[in-house]
N, C-alpha and C positions, 0 to 999 in steps of 0.2 A: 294513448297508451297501447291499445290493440292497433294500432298501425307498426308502434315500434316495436313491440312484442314480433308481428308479422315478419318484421325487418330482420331479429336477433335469429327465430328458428335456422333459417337458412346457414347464417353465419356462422353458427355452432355447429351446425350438425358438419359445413365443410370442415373446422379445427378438429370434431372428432376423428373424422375418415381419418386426415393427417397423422393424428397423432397414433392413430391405430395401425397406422401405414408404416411410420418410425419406427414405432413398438417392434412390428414384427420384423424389420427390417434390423435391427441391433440384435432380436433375439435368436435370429435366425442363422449368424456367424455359430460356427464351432468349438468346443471351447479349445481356449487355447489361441484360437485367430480371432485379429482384432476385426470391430463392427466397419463395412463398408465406409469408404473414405466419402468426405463430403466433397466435391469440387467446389467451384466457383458458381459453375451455372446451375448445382442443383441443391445449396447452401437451405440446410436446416440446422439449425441450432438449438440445442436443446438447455431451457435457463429454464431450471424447476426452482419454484418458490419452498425454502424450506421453513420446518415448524418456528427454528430456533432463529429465524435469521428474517429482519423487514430491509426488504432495497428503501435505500433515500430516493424519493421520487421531487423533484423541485416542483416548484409552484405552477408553472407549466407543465400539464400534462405530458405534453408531445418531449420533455424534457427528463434525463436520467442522469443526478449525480454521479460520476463515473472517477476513480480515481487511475492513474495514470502518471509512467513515471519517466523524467527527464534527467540528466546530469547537469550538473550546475561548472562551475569553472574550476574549481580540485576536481574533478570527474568524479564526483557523489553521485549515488544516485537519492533524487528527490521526490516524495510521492505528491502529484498535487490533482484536488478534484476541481476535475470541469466539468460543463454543461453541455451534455451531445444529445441529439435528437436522437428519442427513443423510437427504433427499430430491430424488428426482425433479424438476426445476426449481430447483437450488441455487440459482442464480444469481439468479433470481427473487425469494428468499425471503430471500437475503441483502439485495437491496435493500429488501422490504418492513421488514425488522429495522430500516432506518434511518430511515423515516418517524416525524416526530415523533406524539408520543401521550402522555398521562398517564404509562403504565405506563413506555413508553420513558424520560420525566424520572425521573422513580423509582430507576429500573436506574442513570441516568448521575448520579445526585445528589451521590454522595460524588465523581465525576471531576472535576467544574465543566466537563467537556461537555457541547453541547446536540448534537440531529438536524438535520440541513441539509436533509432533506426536506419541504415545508411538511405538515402536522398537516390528515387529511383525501385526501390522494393517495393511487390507488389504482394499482397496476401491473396493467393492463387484458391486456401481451402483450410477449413478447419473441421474436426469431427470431434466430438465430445462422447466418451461413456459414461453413460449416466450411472452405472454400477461401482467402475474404477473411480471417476474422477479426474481419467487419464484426458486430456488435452492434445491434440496432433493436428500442429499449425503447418501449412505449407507455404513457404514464402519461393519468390523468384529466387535468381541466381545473385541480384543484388545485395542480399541480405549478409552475403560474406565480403561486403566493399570495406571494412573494416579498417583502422588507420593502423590499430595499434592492439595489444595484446589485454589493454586494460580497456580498450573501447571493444572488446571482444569482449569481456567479462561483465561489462555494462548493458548490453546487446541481450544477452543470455539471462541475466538477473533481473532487470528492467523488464521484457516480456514474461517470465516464470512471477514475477510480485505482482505485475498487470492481472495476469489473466486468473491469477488468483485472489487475485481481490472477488474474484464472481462465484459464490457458494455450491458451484455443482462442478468446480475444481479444482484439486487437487496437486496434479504435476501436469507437465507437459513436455509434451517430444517434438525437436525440430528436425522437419522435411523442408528439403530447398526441389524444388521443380521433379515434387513425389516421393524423391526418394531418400532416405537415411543418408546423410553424409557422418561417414567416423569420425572425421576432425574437422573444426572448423579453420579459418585462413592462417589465425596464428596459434595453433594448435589446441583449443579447447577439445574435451571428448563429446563430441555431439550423439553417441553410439548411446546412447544410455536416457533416460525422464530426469526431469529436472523439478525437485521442490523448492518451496519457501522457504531460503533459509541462509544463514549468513551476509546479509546485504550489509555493505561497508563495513567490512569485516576491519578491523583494527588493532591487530598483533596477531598470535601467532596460536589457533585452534589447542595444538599439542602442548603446550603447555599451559593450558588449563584443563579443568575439569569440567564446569559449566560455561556456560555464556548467556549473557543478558543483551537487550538492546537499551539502547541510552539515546534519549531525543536530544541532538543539540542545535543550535542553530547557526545558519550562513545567511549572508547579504549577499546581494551583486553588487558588481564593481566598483558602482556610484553611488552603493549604500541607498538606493531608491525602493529595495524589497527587500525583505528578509522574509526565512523561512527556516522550517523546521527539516533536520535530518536526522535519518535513524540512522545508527552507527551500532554492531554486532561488536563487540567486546568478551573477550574469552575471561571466567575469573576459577579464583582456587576455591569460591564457593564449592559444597561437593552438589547440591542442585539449584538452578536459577530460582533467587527470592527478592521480596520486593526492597529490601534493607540493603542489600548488595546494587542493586540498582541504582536506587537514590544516591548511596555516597560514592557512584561515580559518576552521578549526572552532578554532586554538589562539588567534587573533587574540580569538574573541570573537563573541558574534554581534552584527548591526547594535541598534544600541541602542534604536530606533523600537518594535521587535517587543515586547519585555519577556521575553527569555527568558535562558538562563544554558546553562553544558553541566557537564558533570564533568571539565572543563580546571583543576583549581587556578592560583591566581594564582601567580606565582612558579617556573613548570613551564614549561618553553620546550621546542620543536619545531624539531630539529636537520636531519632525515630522514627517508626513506625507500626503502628498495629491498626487489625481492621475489624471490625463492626459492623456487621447490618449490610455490608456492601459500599460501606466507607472506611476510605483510608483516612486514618489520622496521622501524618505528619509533624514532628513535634522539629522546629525550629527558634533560632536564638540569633537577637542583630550584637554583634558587636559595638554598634555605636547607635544615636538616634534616628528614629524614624526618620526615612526619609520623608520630604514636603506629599511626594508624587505617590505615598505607599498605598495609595488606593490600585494604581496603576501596576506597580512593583509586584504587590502580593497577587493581582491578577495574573499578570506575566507569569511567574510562579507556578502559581494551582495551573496553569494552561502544560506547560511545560512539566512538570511531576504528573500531571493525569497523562499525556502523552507515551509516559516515560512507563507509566502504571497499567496501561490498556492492552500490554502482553501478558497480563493476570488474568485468570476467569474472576469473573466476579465482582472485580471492582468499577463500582456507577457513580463513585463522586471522591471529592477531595478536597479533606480538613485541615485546614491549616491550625496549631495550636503554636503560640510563643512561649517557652519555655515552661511549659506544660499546661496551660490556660487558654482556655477561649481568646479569641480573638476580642468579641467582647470583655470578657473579662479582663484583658492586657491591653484596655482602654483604646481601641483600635475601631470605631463606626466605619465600618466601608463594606461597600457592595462584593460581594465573591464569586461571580461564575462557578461552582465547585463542579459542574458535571465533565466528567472525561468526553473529552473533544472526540465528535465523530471522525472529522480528517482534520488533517495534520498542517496541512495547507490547503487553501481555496483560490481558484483565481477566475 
């Protein structure tokens, strides 16, 4: 124990310098100017553990759940968590993971997702303020190899949900080789920070008043994977609630996209009210139980807590059949009821 002890002083006391070295160096801008850019060769990252927020750490240490996001074959974008060796500059190396490449196809072969990063881009630097939130990624000149105007807008919402998935931020601003580009190849406005918001956006903003996200799901080609996508739907709600949600994840989704959920036909969506941090869900079968409904009603609760996890607050989900317990509506089967940390895992 006093050998390791011996071991840790050292180690520490260099994290502090650093971190006191950071400190001053972010504090030290003017206001008004942004904190010193990180480059490549002098990459500090700054990933603050916050009070309200635990990283998923997998079973290997050296290992960090990282979510991460590809297009599928409608050009969704899809979030899915993988397993990257945890390092210094996560955030960094998250986005590198997403750059298209050989090996990248490879890995995502059996999903019939491709990378949204053009094949060739390099991430030259990122700098994070830890006070904004603000994000300032520098990629090469490849990053504008883009095919299309909607593989531009995947590019841009795919890295902005990325790197937001990581609790110290907020937006982000894209640099190609340093500097501000106004537009991007097929005319996005790159002049401006980019939040979390609208992914697979699906009608038309202005003509609603709120918007909800609705989990629905897609397969590959050869129906060998399915998965779960978030689709941004505008409603006449006058603000996003969880009743508005549900009866458009039970409606269906819009028929354009090509996707389905784990709603069986024939299953209708009564309500809902919440409790203690549980949703009650009040549903009704049209016809008898299916054989598999152990299976079904899993699917289900997986897909409404999905659907439910853009709420504060809610940590499970209750399934009632026309107003009863599940036991009560003579139903014995196991329920997963907790809201799914991701949404896909591969």
């Amino acid at each position: 124990m006093y050998y390791r002890n011996k071991l840790l002083i050292p180690v520490l006391a260099i994290i502090l310098v650093l971190a006191i070295g950071l400190g001053l160096k972010l504090r030290g801008s003017k206001d008004g100017e942004d904190p010193d850019f990180i480059t490549d060769a002098d990459e500090i990252e700054i990933i603050r553990s916050d009070e309200d927020y635990d990283f998923e750490i997998a079973d290997d240490d050296s290992m960090r759940e990282t979510v991460m996001y590809f297009k599928d074959r409608q050009n969704l974008l899809v979030p899915v968590m993988m397993r990257i060796p945890w390092e210094e500059g996560i955030a960094k190396r998250t986005l590198s993971n997403m750059i298209d490449s050989p090996e990248l196809r490879e890995s995502l072969s059996s999903t019939g997702l491709r990378a949204i990063i053009p094949q060739g881009t390099k991430i030259l630097g990122m700098a994070i303020d830890p006070e904004t939130g603000l994000c300032k990624v520098d990629f090469s000149r490849e990053v504008l190899n883009v095919e299309s105007k909607e593989d531009e807008e995947n590019l841009i919402n795919g890295v902005v949900y990325t790197l937001t998935e990581f609790p110290t931020i907020n937006e982000v601003q894209f640099l190609v080789e340093g500097e501000t580009v106004p537009v991007f190849t097929h005319g996005t406005d790159t002049s401006r920070t980019f939040k979390r918001e609208n992914i697979n956006l699906a009608g038309d903003l202005t003509e609603g008043t709120s918007k909800v996200v609705v989990y629905y799901k897609g397969k590959s080609e050869d129906d060998n994977f399915e998965y779960y996508v978030p689709v941004t739907i505008p409603t006449l709600a006058p603000v996003p609630n969880m009743y508005t949600a549900l009866e458009l994840l039970f409606d269906g989704p819009p028929s354009e996209l090509g996707l389905t959920s784990d709603i069986p036909e024939g299953v209708s969506f009564h309500g809902v009210d919440v409790s203690g941090g549980t949703a009650y869900v009040d549903i009704s079968f049209d016809y008898a139980y299916p054989e598999d409904v152990e299976v079904v009603l899993n699917g289900m609760v997986r897909n409404i807590g999905l659907t439910l996890s853009q709420f504060a607050d809610i940590e499970e989900v209750e399934l009632l059949v026309d107003g009863k317990t599940l036991e009560e509506a003579g139903l014995d089967v196991y329920i997963n009821d907790t809201i799914p940390t991701f949404a896909n895992v591969y």
